[in-house]
Short mmCIF file of the C-alpha atoms (twelve columns), coordinates in Angstrom:
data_MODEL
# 
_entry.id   MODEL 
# 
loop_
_atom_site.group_PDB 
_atom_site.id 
_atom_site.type_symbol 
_atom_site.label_atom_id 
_atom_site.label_alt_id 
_atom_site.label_comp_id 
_atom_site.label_asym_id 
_atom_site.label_seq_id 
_atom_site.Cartn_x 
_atom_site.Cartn_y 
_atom_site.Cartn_z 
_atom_site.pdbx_PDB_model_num 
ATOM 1   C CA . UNK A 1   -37.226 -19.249 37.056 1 
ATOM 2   C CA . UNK A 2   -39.432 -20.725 39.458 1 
ATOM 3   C CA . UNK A 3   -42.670 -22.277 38.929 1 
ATOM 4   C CA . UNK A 4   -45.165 -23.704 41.502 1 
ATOM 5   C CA . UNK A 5   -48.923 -24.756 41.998 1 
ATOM 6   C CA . UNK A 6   -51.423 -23.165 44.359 1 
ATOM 7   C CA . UNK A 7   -54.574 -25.175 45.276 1 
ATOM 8   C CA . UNK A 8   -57.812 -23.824 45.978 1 
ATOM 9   C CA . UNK A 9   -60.819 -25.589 47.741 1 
ATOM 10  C CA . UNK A 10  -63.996 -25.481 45.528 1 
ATOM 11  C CA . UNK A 11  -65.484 -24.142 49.177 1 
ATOM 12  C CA . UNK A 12  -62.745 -21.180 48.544 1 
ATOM 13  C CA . UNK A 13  -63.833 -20.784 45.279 1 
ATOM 14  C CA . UNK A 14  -67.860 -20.447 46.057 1 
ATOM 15  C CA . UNK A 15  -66.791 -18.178 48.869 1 
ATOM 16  C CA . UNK A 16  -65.172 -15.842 46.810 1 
ATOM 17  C CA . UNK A 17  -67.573 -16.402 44.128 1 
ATOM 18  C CA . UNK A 18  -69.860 -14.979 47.141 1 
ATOM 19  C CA . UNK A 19  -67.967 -12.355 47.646 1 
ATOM 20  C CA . UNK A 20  -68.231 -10.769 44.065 1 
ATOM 21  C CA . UNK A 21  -71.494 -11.284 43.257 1 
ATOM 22  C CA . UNK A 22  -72.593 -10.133 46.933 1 
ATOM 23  C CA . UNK A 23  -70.717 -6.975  46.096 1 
ATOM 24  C CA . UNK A 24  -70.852 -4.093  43.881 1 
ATOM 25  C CA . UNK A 25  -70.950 -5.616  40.397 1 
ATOM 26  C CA . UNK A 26  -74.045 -4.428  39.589 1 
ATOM 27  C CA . UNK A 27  -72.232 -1.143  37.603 1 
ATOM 28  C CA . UNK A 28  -71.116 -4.077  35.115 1 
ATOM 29  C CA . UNK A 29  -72.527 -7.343  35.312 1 
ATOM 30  C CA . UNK A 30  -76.300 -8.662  35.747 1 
ATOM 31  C CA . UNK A 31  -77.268 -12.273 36.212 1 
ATOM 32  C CA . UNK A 32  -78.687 -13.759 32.903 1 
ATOM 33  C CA . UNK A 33  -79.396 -17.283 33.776 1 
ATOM 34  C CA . UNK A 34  -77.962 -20.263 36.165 1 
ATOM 35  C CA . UNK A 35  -77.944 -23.981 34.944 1 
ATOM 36  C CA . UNK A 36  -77.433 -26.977 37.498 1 
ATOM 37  C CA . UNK A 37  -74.632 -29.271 37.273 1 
ATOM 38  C CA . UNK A 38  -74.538 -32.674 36.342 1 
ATOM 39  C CA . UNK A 39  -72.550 -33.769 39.167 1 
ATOM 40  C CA . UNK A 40  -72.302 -30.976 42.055 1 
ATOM 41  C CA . UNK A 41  -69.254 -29.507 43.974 1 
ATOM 42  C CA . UNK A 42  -68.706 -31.135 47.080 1 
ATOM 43  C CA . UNK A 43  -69.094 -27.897 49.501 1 
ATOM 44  C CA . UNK A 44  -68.952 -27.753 53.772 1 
ATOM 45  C CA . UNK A 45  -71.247 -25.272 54.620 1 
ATOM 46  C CA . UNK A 46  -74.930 -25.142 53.465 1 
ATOM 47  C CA . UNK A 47  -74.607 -21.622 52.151 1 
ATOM 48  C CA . UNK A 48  -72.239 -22.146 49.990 1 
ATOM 49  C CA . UNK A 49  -74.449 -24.277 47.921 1 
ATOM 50  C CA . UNK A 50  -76.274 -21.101 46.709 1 
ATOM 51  C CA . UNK A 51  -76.484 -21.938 42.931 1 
ATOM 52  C CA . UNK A 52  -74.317 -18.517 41.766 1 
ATOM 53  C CA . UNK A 53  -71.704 -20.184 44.500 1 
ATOM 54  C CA . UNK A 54  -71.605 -23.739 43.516 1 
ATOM 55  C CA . UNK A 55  -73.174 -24.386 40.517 1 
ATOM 56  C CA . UNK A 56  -70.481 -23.368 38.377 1 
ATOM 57  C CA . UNK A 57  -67.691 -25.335 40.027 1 
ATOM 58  C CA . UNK A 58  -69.836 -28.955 39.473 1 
ATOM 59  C CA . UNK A 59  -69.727 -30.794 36.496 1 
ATOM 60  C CA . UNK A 60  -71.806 -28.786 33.674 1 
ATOM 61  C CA . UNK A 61  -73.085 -26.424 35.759 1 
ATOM 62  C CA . UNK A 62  -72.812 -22.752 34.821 1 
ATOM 63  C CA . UNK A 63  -74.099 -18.739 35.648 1 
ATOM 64  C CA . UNK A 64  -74.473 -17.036 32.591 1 
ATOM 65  C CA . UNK A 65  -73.540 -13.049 33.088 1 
ATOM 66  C CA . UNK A 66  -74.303 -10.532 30.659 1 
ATOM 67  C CA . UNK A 67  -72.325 -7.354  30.478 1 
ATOM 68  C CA . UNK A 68  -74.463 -4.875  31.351 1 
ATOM 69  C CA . UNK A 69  -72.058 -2.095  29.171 1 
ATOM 70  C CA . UNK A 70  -71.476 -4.371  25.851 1 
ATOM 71  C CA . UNK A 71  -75.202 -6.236  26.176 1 
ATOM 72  C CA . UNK A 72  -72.249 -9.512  25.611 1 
ATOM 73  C CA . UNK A 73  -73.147 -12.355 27.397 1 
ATOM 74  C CA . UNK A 74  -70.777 -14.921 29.061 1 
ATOM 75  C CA . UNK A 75  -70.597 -17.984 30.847 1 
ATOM 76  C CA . UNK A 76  -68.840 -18.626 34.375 1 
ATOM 77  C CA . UNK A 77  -67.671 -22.120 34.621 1 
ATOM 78  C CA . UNK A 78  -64.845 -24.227 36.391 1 
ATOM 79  C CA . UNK A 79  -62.927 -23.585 33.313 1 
ATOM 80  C CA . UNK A 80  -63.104 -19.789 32.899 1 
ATOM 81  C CA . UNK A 81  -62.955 -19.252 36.995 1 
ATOM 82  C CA . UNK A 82  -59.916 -21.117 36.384 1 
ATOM 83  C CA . UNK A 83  -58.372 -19.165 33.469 1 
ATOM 84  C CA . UNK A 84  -59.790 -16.393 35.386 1 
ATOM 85  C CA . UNK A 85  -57.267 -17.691 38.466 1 
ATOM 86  C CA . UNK A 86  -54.472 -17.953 36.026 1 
ATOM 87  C CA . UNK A 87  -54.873 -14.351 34.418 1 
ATOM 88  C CA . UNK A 88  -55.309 -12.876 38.165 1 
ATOM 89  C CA . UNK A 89  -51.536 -14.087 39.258 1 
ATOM 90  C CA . UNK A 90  -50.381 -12.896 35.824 1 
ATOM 91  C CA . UNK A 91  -52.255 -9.456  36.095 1 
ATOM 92  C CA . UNK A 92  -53.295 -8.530  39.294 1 
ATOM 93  C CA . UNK A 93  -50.886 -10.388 41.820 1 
ATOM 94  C CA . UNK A 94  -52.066 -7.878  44.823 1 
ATOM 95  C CA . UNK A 95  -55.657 -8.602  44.596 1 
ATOM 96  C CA . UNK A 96  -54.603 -12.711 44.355 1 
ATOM 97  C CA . UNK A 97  -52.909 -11.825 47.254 1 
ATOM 98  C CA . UNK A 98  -55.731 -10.597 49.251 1 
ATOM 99  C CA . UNK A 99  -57.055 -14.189 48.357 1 
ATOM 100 C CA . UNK A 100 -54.381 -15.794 49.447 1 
ATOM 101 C CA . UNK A 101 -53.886 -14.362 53.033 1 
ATOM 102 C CA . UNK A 102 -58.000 -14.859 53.504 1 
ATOM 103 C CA . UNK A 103 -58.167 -10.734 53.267 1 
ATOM 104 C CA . UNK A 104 -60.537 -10.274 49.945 1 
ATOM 105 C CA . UNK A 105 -63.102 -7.674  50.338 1 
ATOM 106 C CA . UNK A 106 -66.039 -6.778  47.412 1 
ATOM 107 C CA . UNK A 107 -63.222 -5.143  45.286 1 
ATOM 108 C CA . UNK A 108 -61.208 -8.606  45.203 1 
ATOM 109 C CA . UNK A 109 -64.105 -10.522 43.821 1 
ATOM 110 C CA . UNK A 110 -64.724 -7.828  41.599 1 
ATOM 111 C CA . UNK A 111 -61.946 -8.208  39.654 1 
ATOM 112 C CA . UNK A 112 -61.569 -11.606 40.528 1 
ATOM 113 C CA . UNK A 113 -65.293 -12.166 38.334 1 
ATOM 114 C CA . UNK A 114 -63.849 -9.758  35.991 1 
ATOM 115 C CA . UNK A 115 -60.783 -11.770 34.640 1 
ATOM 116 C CA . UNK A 116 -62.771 -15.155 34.763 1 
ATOM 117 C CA . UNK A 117 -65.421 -13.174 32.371 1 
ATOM 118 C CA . UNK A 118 -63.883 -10.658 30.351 1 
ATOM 119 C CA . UNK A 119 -60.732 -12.109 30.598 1 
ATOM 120 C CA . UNK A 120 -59.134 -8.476  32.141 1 
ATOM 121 C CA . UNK A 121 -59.831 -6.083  34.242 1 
ATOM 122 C CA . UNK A 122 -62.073 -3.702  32.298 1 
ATOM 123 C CA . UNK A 123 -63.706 -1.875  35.018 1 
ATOM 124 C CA . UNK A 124 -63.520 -0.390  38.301 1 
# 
């Protein structure tokens, strides 16, 4: 077996973060609240500091998203966008993929927001 490590730039991160909630989410998720970090994410381009890009990849900062089917609330943070990474690989390798070779479209960040959420793909 063969293990390795793949790094992601926050900027990466807050652009596909961009890309879901810029898409279609709407059938599933709705905005509850955003809360600024104590220490921001160091980002390149201006618009990537949108706070639903970049404030939950600084230091405290989080977007909380409710469910919009369950009424369940949750929290989008550095660590569930990065157990949210991990379950993508395991799960959904092609739509990873699509991350990996710069080719993510509003269905990648869909799931993508999905698995660091609900921990799955549960819709769509």
């Amino acid at each position: 077996m063969f293990k390795t490590t793949i790094a992601l730039t926050d900027a990466r991160i807050a652009g596909l973060l961009c890309t879901a909630f810029e898409g279609d989410i709407g059938y599933w998720a709705e905005v509850v609240s955003k809360h600024k970090p104590k220490v921001s994410a160091k980002l390149e381009n201006d618009w990537l500091c949108y706070p639903l890009y970049s404030w939950p990849l600084g230091l405290g900062g989080y977007v909380r998203v409710k469910d919009v089917h369950t009424g369940k609330i949750h929290k989008l943070s550095r660590t569930s966008i990065e157990r949210g990474l991990r379950l993508m690989i395991a799960n959904n390798p092609y739509q990873f993929g699509q991350i990996l070779t710069d080719s993510e479209d509003a269905v990648t960040g869909d799931v993508f927001l999905q698995f660091c959420l609900l921990g799955e793909e549960k819709y769509g």
